[in-house]
Structure formats: C-alpha cells, structure tokens
Residue frames as a rotation matrix with the C-alpha (Angstrom) as fourth column:
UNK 1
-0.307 0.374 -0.875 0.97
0.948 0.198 -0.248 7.22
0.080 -0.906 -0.415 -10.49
UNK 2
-0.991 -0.049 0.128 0.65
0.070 -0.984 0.163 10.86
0.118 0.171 0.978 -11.36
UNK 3
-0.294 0.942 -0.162 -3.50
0.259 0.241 0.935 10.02
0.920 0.233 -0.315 -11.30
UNK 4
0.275 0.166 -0.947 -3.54
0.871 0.374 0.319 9.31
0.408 -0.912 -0.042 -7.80
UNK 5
-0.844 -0.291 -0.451 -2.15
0.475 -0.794 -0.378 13.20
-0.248 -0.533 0.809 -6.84
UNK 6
-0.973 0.231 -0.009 -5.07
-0.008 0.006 1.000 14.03
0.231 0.973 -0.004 -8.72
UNK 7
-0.070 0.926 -0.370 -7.50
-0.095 0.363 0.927 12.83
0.993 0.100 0.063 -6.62
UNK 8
-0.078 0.157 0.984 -8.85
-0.882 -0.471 0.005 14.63
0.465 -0.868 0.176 -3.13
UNK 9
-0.852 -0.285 0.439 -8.76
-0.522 0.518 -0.677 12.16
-0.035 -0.806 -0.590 0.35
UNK 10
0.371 0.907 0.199 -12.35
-0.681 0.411 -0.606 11.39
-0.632 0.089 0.770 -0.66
UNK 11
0.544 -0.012 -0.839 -11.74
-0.665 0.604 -0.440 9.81
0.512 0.797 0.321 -3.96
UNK 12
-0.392 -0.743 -0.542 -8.69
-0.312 0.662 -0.681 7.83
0.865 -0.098 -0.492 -2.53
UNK 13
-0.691 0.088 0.717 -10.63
-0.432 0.745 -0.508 6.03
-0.579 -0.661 -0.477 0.13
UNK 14
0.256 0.964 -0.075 -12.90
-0.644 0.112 -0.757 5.81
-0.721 0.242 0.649 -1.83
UNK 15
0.583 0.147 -0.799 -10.86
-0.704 0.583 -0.406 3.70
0.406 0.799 0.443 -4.27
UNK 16
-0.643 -0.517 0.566 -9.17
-0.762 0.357 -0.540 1.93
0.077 -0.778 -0.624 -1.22
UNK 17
-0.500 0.234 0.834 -11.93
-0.476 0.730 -0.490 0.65
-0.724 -0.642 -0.254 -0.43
UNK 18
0.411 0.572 -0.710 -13.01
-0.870 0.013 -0.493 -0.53
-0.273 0.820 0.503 -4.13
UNK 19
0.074 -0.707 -0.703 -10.00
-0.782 0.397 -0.481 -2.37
0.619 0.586 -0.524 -4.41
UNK 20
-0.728 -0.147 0.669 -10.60
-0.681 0.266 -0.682 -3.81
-0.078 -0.953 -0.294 -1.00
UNK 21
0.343 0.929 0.138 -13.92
-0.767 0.361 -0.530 -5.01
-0.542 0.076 0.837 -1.91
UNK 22
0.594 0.064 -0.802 -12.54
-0.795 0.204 -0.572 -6.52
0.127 0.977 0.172 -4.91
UNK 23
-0.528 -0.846 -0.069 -9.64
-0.677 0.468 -0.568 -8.18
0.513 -0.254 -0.820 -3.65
UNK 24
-0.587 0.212 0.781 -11.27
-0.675 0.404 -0.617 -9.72
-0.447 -0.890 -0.094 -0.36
UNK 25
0.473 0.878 -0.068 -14.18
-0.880 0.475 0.001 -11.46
0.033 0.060 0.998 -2.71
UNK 26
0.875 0.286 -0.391 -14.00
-0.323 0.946 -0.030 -15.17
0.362 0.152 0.920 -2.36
UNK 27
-0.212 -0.974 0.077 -10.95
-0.171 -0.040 -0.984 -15.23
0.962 -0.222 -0.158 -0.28
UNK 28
-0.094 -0.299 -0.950 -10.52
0.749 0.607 -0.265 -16.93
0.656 -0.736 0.167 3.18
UNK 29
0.971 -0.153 0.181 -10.42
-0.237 -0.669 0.704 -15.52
0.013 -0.727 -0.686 6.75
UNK 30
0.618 -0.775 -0.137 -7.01
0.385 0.146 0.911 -16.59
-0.686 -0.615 0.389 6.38
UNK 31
-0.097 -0.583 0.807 -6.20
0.995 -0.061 0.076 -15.75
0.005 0.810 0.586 3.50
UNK 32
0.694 0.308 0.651 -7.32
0.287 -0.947 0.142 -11.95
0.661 0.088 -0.746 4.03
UNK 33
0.905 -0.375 -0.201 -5.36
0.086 -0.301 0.950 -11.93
-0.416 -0.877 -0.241 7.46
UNK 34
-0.261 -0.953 -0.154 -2.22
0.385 -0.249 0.889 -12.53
-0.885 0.172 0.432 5.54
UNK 35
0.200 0.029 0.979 -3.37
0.755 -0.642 -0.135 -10.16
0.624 0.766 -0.150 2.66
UNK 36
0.786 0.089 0.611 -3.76
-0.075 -0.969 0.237 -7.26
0.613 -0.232 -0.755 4.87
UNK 37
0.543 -0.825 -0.159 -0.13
0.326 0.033 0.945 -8.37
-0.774 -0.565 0.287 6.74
UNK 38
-0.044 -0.863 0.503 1.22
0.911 0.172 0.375 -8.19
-0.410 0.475 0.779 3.70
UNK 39
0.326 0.177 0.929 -0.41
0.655 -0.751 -0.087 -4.78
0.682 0.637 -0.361 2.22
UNK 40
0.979 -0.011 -0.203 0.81
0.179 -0.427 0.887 -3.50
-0.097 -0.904 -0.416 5.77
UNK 41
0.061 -0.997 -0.043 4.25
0.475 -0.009 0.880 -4.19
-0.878 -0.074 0.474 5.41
UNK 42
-0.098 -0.145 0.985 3.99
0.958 -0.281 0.054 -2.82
0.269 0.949 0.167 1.85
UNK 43
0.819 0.162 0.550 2.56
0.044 -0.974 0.223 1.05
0.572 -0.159 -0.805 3.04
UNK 44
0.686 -0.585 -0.433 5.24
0.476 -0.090 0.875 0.48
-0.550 -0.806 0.216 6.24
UNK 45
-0.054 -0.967 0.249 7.91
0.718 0.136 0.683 -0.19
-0.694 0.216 0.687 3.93
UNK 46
0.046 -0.069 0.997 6.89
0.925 -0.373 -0.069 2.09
0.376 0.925 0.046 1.20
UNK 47
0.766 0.569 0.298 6.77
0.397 -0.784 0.476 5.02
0.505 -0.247 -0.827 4.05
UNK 48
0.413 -0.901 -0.131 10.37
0.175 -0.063 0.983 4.41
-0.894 -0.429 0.132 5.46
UNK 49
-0.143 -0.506 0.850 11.46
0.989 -0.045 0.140 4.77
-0.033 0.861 0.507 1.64
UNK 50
0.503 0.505 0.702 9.49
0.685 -0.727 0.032 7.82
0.526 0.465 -0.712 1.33
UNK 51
0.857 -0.430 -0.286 11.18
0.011 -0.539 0.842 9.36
-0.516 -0.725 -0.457 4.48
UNK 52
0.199 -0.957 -0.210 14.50
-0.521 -0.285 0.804 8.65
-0.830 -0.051 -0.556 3.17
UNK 53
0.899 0.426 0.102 14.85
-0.271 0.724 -0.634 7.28
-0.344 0.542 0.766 -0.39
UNK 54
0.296 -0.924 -0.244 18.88
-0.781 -0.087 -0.618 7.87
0.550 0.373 -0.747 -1.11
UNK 55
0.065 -0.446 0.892 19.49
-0.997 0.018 0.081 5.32
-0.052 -0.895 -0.444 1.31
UNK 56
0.698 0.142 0.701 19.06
0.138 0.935 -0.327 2.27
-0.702 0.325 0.633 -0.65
UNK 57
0.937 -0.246 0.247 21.56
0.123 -0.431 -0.894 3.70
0.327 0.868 -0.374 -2.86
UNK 58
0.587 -0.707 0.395 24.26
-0.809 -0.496 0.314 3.93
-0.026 -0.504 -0.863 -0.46
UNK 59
0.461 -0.404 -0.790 27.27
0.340 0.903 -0.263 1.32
0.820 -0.147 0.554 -0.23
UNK 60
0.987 -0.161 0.026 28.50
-0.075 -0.307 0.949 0.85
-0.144 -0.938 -0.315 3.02
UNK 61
0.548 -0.760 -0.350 32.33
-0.335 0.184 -0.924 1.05
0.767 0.623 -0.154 3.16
C-alpha cells in the first residue's frame, strides 16, 4: 500500500473514482446500494482500527 502515500488528494480521487466507474458497470440499483453499504462499513471500520489498532490484540480478563 506504500503506492497510495505516494499519491497527492488529486490522484486518489481520482483513482476512487476509476475504481468506482469500474466496479458499478453492469451492476443493479440494488446491487450498488449494497456495494456502497458495504465499502462504507469497510472505510468506518478500517478508521476505528486506525484510531486505535492495539485493541484487537487485547484479551479481556
């Protein structure tokens, strides 16, 4: 992933929305609605890691 630091706020929407394009062809309104639920929960969940990653790592005692 080292690529992606690489590349200014332009470039990365700019390949956001490439991948968007790409993805979405020939694909349902439903089926998009629960793509983009599901890439949501993915950025959510990948942003509550990011905040605190040691924390999946804990056992509770």
């Amino acid at each position: 992933m080292d690529c992606l630091n690489n590349l200014n706020p332009c470039e990365l929407v700019t390949l956001a929305n490439i991948i968007s394009v790409s993805l979405a062809q020939n694909l349902s309104s439903d089926e998009l609605i629960a793509l983009s639920g599901f890439f949501t929960i993915l950025g959510d969940s990948l942003a509550v890691l990011s905040v605190s990653p040691n924390n999946c790592d804990k056992k509770s005692s």
